[in-house]
N, C-alpha and C positions, 0 to 999 in steps of 0.2 A: 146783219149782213156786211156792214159798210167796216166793223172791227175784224170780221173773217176775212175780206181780203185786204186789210193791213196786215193781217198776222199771217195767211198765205205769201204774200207778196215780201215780209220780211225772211220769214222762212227759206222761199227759193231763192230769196238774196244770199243769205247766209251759206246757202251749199253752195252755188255757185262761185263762191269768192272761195270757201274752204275747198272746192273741188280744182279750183285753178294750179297749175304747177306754179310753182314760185319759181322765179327765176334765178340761179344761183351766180354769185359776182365770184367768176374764179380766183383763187391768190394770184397775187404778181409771180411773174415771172423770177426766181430765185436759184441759187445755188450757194447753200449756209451749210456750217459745221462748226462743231468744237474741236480747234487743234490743240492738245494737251490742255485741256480743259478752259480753253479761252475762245467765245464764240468770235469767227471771222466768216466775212461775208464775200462772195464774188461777183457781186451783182451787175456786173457792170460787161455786157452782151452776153448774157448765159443762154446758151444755144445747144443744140443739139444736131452733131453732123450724123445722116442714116448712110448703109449702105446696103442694095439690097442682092440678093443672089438669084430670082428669078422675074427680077421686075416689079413685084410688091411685093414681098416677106424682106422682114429684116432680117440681114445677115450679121452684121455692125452697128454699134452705137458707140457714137462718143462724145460726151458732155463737156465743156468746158465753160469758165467764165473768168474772167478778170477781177482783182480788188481793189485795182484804179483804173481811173477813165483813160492813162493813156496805152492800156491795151496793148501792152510792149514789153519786150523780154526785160525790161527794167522794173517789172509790174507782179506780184503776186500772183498766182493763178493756180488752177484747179482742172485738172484732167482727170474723166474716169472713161475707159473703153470698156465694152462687152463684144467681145466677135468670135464667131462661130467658124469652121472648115467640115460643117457636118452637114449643111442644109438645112440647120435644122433653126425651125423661126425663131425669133426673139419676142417671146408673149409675158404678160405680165405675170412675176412669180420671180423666186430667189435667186440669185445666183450668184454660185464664193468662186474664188480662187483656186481651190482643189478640185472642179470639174475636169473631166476627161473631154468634154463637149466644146465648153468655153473657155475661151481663153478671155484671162479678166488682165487687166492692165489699169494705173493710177500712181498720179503724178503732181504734187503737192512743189510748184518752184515758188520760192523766199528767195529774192534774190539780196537781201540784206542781209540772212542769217548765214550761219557754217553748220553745214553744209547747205549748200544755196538749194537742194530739190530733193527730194525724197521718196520714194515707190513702195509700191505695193502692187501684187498681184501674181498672178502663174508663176511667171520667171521667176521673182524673189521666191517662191513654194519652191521651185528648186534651185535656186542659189543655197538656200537654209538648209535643203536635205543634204547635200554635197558636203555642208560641214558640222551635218547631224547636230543642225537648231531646230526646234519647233516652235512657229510659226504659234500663238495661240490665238490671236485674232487677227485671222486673213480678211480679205478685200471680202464683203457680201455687200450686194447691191440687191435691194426688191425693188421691182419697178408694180408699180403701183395704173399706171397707165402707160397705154404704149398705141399712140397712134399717127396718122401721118401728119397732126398738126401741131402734140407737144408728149413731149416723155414726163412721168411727173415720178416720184418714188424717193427713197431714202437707201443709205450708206453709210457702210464705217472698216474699221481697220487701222490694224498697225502699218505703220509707215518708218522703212530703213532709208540708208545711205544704201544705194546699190553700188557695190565694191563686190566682186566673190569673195568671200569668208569675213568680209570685214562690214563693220557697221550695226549688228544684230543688238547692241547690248543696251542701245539706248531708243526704241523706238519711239515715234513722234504716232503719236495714237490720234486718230482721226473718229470723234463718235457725232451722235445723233445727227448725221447729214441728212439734209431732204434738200430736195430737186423739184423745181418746176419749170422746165425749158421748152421753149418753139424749138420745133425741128424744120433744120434747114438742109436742104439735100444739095 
């Protein structure tokens, strides 16, 4: 009897610990990519400003972060915007630059390099048509989460000099971006 409830007693141990959720330890707070093939980091306040069009739905999103702490037009940094003029929400799932819906915008300033900032997004889709270039990897952003306390997801794209007709020949390719930011409204 006295081995039965050892062996019961471990038993409902065992499911009960196997039955517990685990608690998971979210990543840091990030915003990383490869610029031409060289990972850089912006980790330094990656936020996430919302905007909304009926008081909760997002209308807007815009990501940015810094690559030095003094957070200053002397500083590297990383903009990426999604906004909408449709009402129509911003939920988790793809979204390029060749939408009719959204309007995508992204903004890469070096301010060491020449040319010190470089885009991507809608407008550049049509700066490039105007001088009948295509565009082969535009601005896609997948958000991967999307709620009122952090946006988390991944990004990539080619990135110009925005000039109209000028700039196309040498893009600054931006891949494997992920994002994990608080949103701050």
């Amino acid at each position: 009897m006295r081995r039965y409830i050892i062996i019961s007693t471990l038993f409902v141990s065992i499911l009960f610990i196997g039955s517990c959720k685990k608690d998971e330890i979210p990543p840091e707070y990030h915003l990383i990519c490869y610029i031409n093939d060289t990972l850089r980091t912006f980790n330094f306040s990656p936020i996430a400003g919302v905007h909304r069009f009926n008081g909760t739905d997002f209308s807007g999103i815009s990501i940015l972060g810094f690559g030095e702490a003094s957070q200053d037009m002397n500083s590297p940094s990383l903009e990426i915007r999604v906004e909408n003029f449709h009402n129509k929400k911003i939920v988790p799932g793809i979204y390029a630059d060749t939408s009719s819906i959204f309007q995508m915008y992204a903004q890469y300033h070096a301010p060491k390099s020449n040319p010190s900032h470089v885009n991507c997004g809608t407008r550049m889709q049509a700066d490039a048509r105007a001088v009948n270039y295509k565009i082969q990897n535009g601005l896609t952003v997948v958000f991967t989460r999307v709620s009122k306390t952090a946006m988390q997801g991944t990004f990539s794209g080619d990135f110009f000099y925005q000039a109209f007709g000028y700039g196309f020949e040498k893009p600054v390719r931006i891949r494997n971006g992920s994002f994990y930011v608080q949103v701050r409204e």
